[in-house]
C-alpha positions, 0 to 999 in steps of 0.5 A: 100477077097484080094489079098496076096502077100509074098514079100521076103526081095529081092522083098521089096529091089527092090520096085520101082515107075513109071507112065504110060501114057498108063494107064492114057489113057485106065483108062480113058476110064472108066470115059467115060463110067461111068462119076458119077464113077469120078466126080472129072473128069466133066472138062476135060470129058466136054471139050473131049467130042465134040470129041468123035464124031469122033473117033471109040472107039467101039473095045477099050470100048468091051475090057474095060467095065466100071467095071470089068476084061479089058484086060491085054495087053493094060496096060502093066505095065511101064518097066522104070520110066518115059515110054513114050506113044510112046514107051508103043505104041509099046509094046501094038503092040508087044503082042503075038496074043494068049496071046490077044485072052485069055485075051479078052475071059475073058472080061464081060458085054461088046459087045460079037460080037465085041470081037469074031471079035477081038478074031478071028483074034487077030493078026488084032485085036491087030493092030486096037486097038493100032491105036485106041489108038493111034488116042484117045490120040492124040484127047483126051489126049495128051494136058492134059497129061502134066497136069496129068504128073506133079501131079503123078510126085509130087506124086512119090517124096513124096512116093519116100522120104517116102520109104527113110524115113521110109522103105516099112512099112511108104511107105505101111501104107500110100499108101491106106486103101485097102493096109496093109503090115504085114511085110512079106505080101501085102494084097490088099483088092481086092473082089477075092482071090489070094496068092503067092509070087512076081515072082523075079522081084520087085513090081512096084508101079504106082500111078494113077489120071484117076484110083483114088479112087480105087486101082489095081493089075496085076501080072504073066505073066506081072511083078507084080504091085500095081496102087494106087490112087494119092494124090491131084487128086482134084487139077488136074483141076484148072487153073494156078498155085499157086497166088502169094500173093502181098507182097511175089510178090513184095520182090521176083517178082511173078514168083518166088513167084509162084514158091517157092509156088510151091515148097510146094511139091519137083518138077523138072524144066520141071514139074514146067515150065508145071504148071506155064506156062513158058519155062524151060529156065526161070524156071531154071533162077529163080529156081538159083535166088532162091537157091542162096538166100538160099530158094530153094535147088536142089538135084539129083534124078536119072537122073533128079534134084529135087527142094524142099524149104529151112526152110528159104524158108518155112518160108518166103512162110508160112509168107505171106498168100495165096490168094485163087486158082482160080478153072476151069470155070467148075464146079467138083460135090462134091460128092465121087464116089463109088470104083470101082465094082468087078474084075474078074481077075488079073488086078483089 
């Protein structure tokens, strides 16, 4: 069974990548739930759960069961690139009291009397979710999200130059098994059936760390979106950034070692100064000592400047060779977590 979607050379022309806060905040609601689904994510589960004691996550755990339809509106698909949780707050605050009620109707295998409670006012109901929100990522998420932030940004410029590259056809056959694009079809290999065509607005893909390994749907009335699992997810818990082997070090100082190893995958100045635990100021410093050698290139990405390595800078990177990342104190289980079970609905 899968989900099939007609994309029109329109829909494919308008094809566009964003990430989500918000999403990362209510996937991870799951991992809670269910630790064994995402070992990848023990670290950070170990580090938030003293927490937990103080929140009441009751109500937002009835509408997200660890597998299964959740509901729909508190994951509004991201309306611009790079939304902010703030303003995806307020859009979760602005769902129409009818449209929460039928969504938490649909919800299986949670606590039936907190959802009735939910559905018999969904206008109150709605409110206390947002502030539950809004109280778990200040408490659990806010400090890692420049984290999770800097890997799904990595993730976006390498499918975005993979779009440019080789149009939607590279873009999908990489994306995920579960994808295939036939050239006039996007199938998701999803365990319910759907067809039809995008609604005249685009697909938004949206790559997802607190999600991973599985992929996701949600399409009319919300605009249509694929979530896919982000590269690199394993990398998400180590600490610091990349070492800087001695000899690259001292020709061009360690922090600009670290840097151009960074720069392995393009990335902007205030996600590099996030993982290399320096101010965008002296990030920026260094990334212009770097260009000006020939090493690092800058290019223009919308609104924001992009940094990628040189061939010149490539080949001094790959000339030195690298000492071993050191891991999160924590130890991540090895083991590969099942896909996430079936899904009754149109978010998956």
């Amino acid at each position: 069974m899968s989900v099939t979607w007609v994309m029109r050379p329109e829909d494919v022309a308008r094809i566009r990548f964003a990430f989500s806060p918000m999403w990362e905040l209510v996937a991870s609601l799951r991992t809670l739930q269910d630790p064994a689904r995402q070992s990848i994510h023990l670290p950070w589960i170990k580090c938030v759960r003293p927490r937990l004691a103080e929140l009441d996550l009751t109500e937002l755990f009835a509408l997200v069961p660890p597998s299964g339809y959740l509901a729909d509106f508190i994951t509004p698909p991201p309306d611009t690139p790079l939304p902010d949780f703030t303003a995806e707050l307020d859009r979760v605050r602005l769902t129409p009291p009818e449209r929460a009620r039928a969504e938490a109707a649909e919800v299986r295998g949670t606590d039936q009397a907190v959802l009735e409670r939910f559905m018999a006012d969904p206008a109150a109901g709605v409110a206390r979710v947002a502030d539950a929100l809004r109280v778990y990522w200040e408490t659990c998420f806010a400090e890692f999200w420049p984290r999770v932030y800097g890997l799904l940004e990595r993730d976006v410029l390498r499918r975005s130059r993979q779009l440019a590259q080789g149009g939607a056809r590279e873009l999908f056959a990489a994306l995920d098994p579960a994808v295939e694009w036939t050239g006039e079809r996007l199938r998701i290999d999803r365990p319910w059936c759907a067809q039809g065509g995008l609604h005249g607005d685009g697909l938004v893909l949206v790559p997802s760390a607190f999600y991973w390994p599985s992929v996701a749907v949600m399409s009319a009335p919300y605009q249509s979106m694929l979530v896919y699992p982000v590269l690199g997810v394993g990398t998400l818990w180590e600490q610091g950034p990349p070492p800087a082997p001695e000899a690259l070090a001292a020709l061009i100082g360690r922090s600009r070692a670290r840097i151009l190893l960074a720069l392995a995958e393009p990335s902007t100045t205030s996600a590099l100064a996030g993982r290399m635990s320096l101010t965008p100021g002296a990030v920026s410093q260094h990334l212009g000592v770097l260009s000006g050698g020939g090493l690092a290139v800058g290019m223009r990405v919308g609104k924001q400047v992009v940094y990628r390595r040189t061939a010149a800078g490539d080949t001094l990177a790959a000339s030195t060779p690298a000492m071993p990342v050191t891991p999160a104190p924590t130890p991540v289980m090895s083991a590969t977590p099942a896909p996430t079970p079936a899904i009754a609905g149109r978010h998956v």
